[in-house]
FILO-459194 format. One record per residue (C-alpha): residue number from 1; residue in three letters; x negated, y, z. Coordinates in Angstrom, 3 decimals. Layout:
<balos>
balo k = NUM	r = ALA	u = X	v = Y	w = Z
...
</balos>
This chain:
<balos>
balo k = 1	r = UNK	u = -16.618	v = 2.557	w = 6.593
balo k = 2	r = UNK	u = -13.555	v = 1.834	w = 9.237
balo k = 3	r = UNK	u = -10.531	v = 0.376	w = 7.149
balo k = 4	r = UNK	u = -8.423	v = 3.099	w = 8.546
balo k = 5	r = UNK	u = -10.501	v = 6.019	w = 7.364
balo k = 6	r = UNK	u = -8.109	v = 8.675	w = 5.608
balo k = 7	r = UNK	u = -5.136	v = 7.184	w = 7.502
balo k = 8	r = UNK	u = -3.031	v = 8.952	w = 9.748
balo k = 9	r = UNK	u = -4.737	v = 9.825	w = 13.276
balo k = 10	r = UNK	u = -1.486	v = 11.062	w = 15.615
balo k = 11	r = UNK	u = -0.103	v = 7.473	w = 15.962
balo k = 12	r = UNK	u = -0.142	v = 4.134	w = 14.605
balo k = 13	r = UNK	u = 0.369	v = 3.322	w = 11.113
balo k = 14	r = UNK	u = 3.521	v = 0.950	w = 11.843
balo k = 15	r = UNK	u = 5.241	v = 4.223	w = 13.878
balo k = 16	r = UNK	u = 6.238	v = 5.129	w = 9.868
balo k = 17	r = UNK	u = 8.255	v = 2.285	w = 9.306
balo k = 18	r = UNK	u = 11.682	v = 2.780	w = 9.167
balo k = 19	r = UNK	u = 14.013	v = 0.750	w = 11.174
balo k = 20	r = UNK	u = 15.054	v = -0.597	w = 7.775
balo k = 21	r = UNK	u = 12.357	v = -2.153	w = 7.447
balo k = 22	r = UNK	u = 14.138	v = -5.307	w = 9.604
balo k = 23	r = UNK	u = 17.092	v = -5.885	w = 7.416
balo k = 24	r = UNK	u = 14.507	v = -6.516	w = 4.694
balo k = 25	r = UNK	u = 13.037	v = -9.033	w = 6.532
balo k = 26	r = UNK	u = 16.394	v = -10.491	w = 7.234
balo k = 27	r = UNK	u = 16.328	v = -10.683	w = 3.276
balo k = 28	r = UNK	u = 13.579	v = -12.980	w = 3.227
balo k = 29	r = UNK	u = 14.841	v = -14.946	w = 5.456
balo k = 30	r = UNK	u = 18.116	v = -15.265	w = 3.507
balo k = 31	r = UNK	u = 16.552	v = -15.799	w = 0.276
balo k = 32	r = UNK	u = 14.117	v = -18.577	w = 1.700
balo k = 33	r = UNK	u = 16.968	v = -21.045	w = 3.529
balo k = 34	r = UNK	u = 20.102	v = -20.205	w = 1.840
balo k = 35	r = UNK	u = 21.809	v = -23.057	w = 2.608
balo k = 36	r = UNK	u = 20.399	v = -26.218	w = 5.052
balo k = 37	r = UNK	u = 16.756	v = -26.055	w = 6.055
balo k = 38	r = UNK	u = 15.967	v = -30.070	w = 5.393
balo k = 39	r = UNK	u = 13.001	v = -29.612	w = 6.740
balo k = 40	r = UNK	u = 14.353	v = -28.383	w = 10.123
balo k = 41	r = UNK	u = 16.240	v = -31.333	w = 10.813
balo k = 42	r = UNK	u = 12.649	v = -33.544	w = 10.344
balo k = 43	r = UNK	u = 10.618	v = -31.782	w = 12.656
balo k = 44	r = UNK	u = 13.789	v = -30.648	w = 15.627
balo k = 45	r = UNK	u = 13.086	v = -27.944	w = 17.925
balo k = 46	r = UNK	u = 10.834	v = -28.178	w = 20.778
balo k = 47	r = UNK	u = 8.535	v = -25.409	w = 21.685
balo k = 48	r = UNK	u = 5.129	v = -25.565	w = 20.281
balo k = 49	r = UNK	u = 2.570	v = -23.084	w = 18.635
balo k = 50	r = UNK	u = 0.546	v = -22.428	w = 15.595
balo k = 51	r = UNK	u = -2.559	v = -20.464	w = 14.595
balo k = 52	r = UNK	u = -2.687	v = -18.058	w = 12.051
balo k = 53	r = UNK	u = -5.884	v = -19.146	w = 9.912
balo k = 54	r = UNK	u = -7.542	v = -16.013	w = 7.785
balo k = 55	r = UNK	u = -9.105	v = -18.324	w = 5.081
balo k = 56	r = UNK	u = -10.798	v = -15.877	w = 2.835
balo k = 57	r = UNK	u = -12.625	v = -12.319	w = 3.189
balo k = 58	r = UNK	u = -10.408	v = -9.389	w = 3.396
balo k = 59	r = UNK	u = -8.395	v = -6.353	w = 5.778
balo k = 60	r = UNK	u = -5.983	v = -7.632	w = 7.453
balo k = 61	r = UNK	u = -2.213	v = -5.409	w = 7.665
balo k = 62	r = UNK	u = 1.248	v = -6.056	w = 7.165
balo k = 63	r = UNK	u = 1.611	v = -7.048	w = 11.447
balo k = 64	r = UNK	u = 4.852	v = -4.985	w = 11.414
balo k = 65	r = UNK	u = 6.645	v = -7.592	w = 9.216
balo k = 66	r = UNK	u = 4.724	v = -10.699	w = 10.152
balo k = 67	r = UNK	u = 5.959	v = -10.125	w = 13.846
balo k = 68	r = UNK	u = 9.517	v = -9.333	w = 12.656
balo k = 69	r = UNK	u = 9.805	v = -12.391	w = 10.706
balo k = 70	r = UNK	u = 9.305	v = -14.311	w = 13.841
balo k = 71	r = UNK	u = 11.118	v = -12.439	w = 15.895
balo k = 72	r = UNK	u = 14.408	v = -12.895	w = 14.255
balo k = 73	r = UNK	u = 13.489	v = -16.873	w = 14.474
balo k = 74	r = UNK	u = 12.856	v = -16.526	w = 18.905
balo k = 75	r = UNK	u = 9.339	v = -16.863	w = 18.551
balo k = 76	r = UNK	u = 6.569	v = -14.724	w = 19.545
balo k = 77	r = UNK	u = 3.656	v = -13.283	w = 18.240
balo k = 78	r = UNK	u = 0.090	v = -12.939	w = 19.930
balo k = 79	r = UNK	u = -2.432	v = -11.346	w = 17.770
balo k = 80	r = UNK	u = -6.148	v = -12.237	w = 18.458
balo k = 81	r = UNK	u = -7.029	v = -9.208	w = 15.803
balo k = 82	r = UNK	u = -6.208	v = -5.670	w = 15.536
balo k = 83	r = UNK	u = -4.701	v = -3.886	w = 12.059
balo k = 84	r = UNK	u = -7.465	v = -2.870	w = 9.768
balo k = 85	r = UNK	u = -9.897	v = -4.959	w = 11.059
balo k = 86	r = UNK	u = -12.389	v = -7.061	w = 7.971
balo k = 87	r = UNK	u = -11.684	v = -10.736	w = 8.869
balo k = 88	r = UNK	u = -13.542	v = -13.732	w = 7.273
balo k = 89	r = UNK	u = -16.704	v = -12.448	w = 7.215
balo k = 90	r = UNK	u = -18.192	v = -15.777	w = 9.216
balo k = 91	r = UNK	u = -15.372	v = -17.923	w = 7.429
balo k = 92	r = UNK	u = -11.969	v = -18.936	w = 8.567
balo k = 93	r = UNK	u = -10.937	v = -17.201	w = 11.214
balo k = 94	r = UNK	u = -8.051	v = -17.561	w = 14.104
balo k = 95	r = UNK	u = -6.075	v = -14.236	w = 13.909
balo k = 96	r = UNK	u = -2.903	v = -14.958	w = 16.084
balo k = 97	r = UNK	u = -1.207	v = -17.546	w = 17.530
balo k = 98	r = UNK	u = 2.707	v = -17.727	w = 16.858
balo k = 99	r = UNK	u = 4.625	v = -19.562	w = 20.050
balo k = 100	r = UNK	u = 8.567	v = -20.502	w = 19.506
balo k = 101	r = UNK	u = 10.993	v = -23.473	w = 18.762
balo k = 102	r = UNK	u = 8.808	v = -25.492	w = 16.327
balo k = 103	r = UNK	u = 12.039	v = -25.840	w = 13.596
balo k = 104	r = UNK	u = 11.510	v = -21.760	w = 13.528
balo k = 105	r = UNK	u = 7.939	v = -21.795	w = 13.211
balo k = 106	r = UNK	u = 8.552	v = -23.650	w = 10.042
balo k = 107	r = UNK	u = 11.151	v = -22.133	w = 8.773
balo k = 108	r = UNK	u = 9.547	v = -18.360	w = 9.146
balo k = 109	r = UNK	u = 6.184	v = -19.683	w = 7.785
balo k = 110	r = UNK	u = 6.108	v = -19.187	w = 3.780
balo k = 111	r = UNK	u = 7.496	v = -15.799	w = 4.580
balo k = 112	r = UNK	u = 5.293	v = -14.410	w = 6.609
balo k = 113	r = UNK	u = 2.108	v = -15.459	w = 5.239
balo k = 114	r = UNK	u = 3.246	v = -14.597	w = 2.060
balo k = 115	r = UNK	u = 3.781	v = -10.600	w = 2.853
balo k = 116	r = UNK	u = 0.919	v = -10.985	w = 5.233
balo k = 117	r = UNK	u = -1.198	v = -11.667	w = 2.237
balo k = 118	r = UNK	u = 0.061	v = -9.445	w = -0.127
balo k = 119	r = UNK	u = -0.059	v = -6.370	w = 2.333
balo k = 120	r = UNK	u = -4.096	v = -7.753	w = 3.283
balo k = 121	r = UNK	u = -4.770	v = -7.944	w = -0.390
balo k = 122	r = UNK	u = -3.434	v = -3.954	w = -1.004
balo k = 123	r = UNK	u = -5.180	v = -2.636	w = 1.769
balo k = 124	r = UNK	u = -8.309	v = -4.330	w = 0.928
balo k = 125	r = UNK	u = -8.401	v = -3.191	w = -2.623
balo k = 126	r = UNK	u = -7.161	v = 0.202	w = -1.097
balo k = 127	r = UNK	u = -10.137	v = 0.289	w = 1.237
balo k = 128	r = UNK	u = -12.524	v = -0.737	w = -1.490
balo k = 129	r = UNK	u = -11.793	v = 1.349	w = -4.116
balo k = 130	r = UNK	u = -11.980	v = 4.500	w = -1.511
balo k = 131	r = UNK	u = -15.184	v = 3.055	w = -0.349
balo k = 132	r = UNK	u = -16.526	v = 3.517	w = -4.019
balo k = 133	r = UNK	u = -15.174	v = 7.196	w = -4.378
balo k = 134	r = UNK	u = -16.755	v = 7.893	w = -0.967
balo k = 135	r = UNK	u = -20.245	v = 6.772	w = -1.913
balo k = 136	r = UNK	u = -19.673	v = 8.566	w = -5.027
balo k = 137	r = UNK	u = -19.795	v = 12.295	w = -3.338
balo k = 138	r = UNK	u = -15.534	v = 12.708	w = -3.605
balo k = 139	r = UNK	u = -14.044	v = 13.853	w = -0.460
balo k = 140	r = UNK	u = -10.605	v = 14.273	w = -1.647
balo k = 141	r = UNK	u = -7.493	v = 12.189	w = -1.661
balo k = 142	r = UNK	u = -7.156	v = 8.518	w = -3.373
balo k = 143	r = UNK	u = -3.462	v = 7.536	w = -3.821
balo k = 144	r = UNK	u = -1.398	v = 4.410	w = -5.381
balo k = 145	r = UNK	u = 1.202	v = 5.018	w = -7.607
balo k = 146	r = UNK	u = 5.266	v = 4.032	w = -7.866
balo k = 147	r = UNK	u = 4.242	v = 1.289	w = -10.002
balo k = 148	r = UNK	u = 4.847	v = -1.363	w = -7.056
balo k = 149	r = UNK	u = 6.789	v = -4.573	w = -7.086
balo k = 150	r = UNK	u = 11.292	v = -4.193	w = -6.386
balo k = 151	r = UNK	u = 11.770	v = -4.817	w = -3.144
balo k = 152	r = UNK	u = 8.452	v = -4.519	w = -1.812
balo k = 153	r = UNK	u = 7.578	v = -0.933	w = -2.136
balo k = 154	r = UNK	u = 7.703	v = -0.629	w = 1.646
balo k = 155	r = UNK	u = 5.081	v = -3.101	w = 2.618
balo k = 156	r = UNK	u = 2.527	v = -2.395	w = -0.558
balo k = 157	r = UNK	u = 2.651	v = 1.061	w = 0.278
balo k = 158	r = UNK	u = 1.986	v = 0.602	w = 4.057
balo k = 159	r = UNK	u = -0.953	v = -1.799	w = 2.745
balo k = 160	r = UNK	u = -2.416	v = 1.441	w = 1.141
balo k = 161	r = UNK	u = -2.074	v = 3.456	w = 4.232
balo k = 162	r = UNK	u = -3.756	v = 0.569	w = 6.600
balo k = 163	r = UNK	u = -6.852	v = 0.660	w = 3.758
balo k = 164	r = UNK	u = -6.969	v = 4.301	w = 4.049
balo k = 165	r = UNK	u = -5.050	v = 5.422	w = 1.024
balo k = 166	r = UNK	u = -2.726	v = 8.148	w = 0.572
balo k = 167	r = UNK	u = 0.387	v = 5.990	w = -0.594
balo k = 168	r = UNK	u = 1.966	v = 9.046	w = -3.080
balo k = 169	r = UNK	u = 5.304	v = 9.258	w = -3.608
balo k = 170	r = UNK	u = 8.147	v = 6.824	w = -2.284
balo k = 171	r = UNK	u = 10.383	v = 6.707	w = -4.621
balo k = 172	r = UNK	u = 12.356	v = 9.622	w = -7.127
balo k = 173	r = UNK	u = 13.914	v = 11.095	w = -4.151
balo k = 174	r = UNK	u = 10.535	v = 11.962	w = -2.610
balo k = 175	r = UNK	u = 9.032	v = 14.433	w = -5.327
balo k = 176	r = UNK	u = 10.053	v = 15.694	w = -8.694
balo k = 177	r = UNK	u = 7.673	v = 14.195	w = -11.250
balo k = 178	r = UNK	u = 8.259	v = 15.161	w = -14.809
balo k = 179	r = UNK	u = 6.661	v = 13.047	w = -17.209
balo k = 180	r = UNK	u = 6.160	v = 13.000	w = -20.794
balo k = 181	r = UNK	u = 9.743	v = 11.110	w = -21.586
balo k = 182	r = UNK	u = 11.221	v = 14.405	w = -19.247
balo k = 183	r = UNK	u = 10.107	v = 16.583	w = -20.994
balo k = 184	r = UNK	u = 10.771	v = 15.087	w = -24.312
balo k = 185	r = UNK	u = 14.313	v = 14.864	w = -23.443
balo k = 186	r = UNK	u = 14.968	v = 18.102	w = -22.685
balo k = 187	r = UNK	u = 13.753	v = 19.586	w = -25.723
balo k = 188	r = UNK	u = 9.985	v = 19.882	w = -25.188
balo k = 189	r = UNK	u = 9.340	v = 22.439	w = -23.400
balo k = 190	r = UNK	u = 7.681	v = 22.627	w = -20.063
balo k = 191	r = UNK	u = 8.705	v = 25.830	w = -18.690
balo k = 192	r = UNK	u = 12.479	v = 24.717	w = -18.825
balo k = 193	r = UNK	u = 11.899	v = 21.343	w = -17.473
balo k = 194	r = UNK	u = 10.129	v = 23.085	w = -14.744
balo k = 195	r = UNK	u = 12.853	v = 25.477	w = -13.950
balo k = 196	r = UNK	u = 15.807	v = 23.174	w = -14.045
balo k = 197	r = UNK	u = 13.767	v = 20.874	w = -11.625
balo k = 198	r = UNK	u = 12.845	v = 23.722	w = -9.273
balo k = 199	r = UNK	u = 17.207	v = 24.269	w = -9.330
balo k = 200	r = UNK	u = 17.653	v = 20.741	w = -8.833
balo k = 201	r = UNK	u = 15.289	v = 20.518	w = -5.869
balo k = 202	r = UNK	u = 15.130	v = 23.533	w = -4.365
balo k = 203	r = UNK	u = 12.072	v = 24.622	w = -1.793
balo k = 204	r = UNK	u = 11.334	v = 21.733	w = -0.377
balo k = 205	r = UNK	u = 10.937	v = 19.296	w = -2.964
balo k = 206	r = UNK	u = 7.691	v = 19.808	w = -4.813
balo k = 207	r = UNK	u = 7.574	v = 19.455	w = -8.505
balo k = 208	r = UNK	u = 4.720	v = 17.576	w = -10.447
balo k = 209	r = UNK	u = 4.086	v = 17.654	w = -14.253
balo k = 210	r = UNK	u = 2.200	v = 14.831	w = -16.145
balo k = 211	r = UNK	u = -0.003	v = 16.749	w = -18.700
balo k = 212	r = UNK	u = -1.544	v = 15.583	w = -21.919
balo k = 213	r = UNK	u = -3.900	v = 18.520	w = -22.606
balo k = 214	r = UNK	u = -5.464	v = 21.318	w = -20.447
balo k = 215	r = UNK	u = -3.089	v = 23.488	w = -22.680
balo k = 216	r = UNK	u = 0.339	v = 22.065	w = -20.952
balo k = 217	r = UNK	u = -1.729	v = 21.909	w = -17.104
balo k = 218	r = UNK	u = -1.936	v = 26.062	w = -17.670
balo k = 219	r = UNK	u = 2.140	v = 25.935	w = -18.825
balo k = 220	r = UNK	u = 3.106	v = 23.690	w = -16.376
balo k = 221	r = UNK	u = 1.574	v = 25.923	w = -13.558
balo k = 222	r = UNK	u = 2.612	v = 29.208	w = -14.890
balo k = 223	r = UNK	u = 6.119	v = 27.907	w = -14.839
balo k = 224	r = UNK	u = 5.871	v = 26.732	w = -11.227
balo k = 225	r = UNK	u = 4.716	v = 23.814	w = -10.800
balo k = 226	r = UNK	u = 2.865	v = 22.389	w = -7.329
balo k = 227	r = UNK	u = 0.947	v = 19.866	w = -8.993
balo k = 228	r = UNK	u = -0.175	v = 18.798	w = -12.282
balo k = 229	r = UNK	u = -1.377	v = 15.303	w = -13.410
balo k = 230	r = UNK	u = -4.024	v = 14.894	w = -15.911
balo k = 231	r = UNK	u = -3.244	v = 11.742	w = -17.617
balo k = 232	r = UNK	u = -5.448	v = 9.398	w = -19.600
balo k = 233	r = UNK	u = -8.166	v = 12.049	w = -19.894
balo k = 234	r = UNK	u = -11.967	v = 11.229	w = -20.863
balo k = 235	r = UNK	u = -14.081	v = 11.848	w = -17.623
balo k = 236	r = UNK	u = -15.927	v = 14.932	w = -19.462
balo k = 237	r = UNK	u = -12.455	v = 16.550	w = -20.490
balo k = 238	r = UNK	u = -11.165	v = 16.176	w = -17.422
balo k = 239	r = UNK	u = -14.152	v = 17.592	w = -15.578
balo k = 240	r = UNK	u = -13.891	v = 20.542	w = -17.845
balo k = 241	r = UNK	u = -9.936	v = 21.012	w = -17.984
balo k = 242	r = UNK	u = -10.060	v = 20.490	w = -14.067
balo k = 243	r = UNK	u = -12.716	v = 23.252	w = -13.328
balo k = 244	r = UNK	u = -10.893	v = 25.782	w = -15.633
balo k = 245	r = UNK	u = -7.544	v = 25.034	w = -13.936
balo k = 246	r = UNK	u = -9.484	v = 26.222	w = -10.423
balo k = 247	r = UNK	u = -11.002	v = 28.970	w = -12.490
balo k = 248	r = UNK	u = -7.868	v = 30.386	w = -13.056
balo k = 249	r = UNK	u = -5.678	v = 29.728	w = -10.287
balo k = 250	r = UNK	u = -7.495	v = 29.316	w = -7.346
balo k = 251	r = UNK	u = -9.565	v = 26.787	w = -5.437
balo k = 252	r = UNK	u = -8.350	v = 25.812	w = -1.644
balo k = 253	r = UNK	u = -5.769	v = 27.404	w = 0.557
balo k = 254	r = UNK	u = -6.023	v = 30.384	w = -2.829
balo k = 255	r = UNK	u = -4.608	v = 27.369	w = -5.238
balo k = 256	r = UNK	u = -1.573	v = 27.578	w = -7.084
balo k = 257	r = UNK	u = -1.426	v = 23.936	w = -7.569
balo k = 258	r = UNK	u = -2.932	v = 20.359	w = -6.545
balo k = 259	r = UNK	u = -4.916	v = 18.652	w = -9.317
balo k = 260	r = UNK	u = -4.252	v = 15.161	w = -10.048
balo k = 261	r = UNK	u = -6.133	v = 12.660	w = -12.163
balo k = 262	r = UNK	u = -4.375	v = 9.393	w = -12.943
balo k = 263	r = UNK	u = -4.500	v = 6.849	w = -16.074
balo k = 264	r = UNK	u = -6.389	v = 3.470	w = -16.227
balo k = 265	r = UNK	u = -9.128	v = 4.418	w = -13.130
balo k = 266	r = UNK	u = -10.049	v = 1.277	w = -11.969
balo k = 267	r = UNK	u = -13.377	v = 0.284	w = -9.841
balo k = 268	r = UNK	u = -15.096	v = -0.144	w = -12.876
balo k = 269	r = UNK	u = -15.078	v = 3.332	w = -14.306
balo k = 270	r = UNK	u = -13.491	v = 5.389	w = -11.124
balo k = 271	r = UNK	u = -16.906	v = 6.878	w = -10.578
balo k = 272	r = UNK	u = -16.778	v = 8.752	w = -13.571
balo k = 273	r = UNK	u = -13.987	v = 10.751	w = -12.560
balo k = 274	r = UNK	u = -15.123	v = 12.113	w = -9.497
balo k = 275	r = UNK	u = -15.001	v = 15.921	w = -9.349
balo k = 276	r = UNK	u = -14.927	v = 18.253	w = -6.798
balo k = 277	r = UNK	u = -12.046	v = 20.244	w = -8.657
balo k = 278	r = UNK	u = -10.132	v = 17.014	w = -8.358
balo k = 279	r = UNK	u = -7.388	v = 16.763	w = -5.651
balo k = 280	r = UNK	u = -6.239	v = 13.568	w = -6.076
balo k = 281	r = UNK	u = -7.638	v = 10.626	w = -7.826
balo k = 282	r = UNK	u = -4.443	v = 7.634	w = -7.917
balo k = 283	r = UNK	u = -4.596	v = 4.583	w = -9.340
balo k = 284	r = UNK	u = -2.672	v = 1.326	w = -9.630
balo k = 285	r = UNK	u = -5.452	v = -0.728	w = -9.565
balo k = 286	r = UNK	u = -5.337	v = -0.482	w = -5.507
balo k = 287	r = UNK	u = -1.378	v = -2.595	w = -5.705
balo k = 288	r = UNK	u = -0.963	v = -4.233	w = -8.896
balo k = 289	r = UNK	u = -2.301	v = -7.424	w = -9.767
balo k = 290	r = UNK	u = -4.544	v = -7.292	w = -6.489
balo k = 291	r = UNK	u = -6.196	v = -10.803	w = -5.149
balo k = 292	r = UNK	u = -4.224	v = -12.035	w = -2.286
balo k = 293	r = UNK	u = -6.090	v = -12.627	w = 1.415
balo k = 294	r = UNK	u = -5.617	v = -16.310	w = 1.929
balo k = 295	r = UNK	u = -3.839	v = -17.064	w = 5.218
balo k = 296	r = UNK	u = -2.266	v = -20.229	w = 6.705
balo k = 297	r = UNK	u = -0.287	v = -21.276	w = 10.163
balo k = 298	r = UNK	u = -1.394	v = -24.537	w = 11.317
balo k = 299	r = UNK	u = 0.794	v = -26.169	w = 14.301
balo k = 300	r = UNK	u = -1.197	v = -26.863	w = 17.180
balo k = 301	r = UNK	u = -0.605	v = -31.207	w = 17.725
balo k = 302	r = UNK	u = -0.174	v = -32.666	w = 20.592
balo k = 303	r = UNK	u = -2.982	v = -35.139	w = 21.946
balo k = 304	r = UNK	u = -0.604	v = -38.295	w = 23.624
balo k = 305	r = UNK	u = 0.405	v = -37.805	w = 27.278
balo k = 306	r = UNK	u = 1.522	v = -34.210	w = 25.437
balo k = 307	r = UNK	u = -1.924	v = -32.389	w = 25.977
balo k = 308	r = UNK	u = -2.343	v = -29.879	w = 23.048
balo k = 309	r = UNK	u = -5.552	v = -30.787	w = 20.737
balo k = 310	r = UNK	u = -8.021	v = -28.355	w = 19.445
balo k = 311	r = UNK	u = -6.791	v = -28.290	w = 16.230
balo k = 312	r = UNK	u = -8.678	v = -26.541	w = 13.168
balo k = 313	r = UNK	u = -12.136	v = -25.359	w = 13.999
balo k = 314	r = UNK	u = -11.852	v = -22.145	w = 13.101
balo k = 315	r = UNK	u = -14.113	v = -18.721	w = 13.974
balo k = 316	r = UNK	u = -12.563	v = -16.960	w = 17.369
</balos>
């Protein structure tokens, strides 16, 4: 199954970034040499390049950043790989080669392999976990959650997307989500959280409801709601509440709301929730605590009379 499968098809992934996206790099960058690079002042700055080593099984994504880093530092970026593709397969493997003032090689190198990794380790487990589903029989939608790391939403949730995923929600300002604490706090009932949220929003923000029992899924769509979440429930209850839901109001382009089914679905028991009443499956198993792909930048050396070696054997 192609890494991208379930991503978007009218353009490249990295088209979604927002220009933003740069000053967060600049960030990094900040946060990495905030005073004197030492280091810098060992090595000086003559042009050379360096290979970027995959070391370990995995999708590779996150190229929008990785290049940025670098080209805030005057160096350039050649990739010998394309987004998506499953690198390491025949061991370590030369993915790009980085060319600039070697003092800026060095100084953009922990933070680029380090959201390189990261972003290859979310879409791997994103592509994964979809795979299972897939072999499973669902057809629907698998998405990740807002449980991400601060101030790295952007690239974990474009790691999703390059596996595949459907990333959910960006942040509060993207959809209305009333969870069990919501509701709580505005004096329990559903219908009225439901209605101030529709004021707050208006049309074009859709409203979700997080949903205990199959009791509040039927409340929370009577009152409005676009979609509700079935949270934490056994696969059988869920199977049942889900299909009654449809029963009721509607199945398809007929529906008055998306089903969602969320709460502790990892790879281990995902399976069990598969239903064709089910809309969306998500999961924070696909960007939290994830295994990183390992990745390293090696400087090409210089052979004397200034004739570059060959460097690490590596897989081409």
């Amino acid at each position: 199954m192609p890494a991208t499968e379930g991503a978007p098809v009218h353009g490249h992934v990295a088209h979604l970034l927002p220009q933003t996206y740069k000053r967060l790099v600049s960030t990094w960058l900040e946060e990495d040499t905030p005073s004197f690079d030492y280091g810098g002042l060992v090595v000086g700055n003559h042009m050379a390049e360096a290979r970027l080593l995959g070391k370990s099984k995995g999708i590779i994504a996150g190229f929008p950043f990785f290049e940025e880093v670098f080209k805030q530092l005057d160096c350039t970026v050649e990739w010998h790989v394309v987004e998506g593709d499953q690198i390491g397969v025949q061991g370590k493997q030369h993915c790009a080669t980085v060319k600039g003032p070697v003092r800026m090689l060095l100084l953009g190198e922990r933070v680029a392999l380090n959201t390189l990794a990261r972003c290859s380790g979310v879409a791997t487990k994103s592509a994964s976990l979809l795979e299972l589903l897939r072999k499973a029989g669902y057809k629907n939608t698998l998405a990740g959650t807002r449980k991400t790391t601060p101030g790295f939403r952007l690239v974990e949730k474009y790691g999703m997307l390059v596996g595949g995923c459907d990333p959910h929600r960006q942040d509060l300002s993207a959809m209305t989500m009333l969870k069990d604490n919501h509701i709580w706090a505005c004096g329990g009932s559903i219908a009225t959280a439901v209605a101030a949220a529709k004021a707050a929003g208006g049309f074009a923000i859709k409203v979700e409801v997080e949903c205990q029992s199959e009791e509040e899924a039927h409340q929370a769509i009577e009152a409005g709601a676009d979609v509700v979440m079935l949270d934490n429930f056994s696969p059988e209850e869920m199977k049942s509440a889900a299909r009654n839901i449809k029963n009721k109001w509607g199945r398809g382009n007929e529906a008055r709301a998306l089903i969602e089914v969320s709460g502790g679905l990892t790879e281990d028991n995902v399976g069990n929730y598969v239903a064709e009443d089910v809309d969306v499956i998500s999961s924070s198993s696909i960007h939290q605590g994830v295994k990183h792909v390992d990745f390293s930048l090696k400087i090409v050396p210089k052979e004397k009379g200034g004739k570059k070696g060959d460097g690490e054997s590596v897989d081409t």
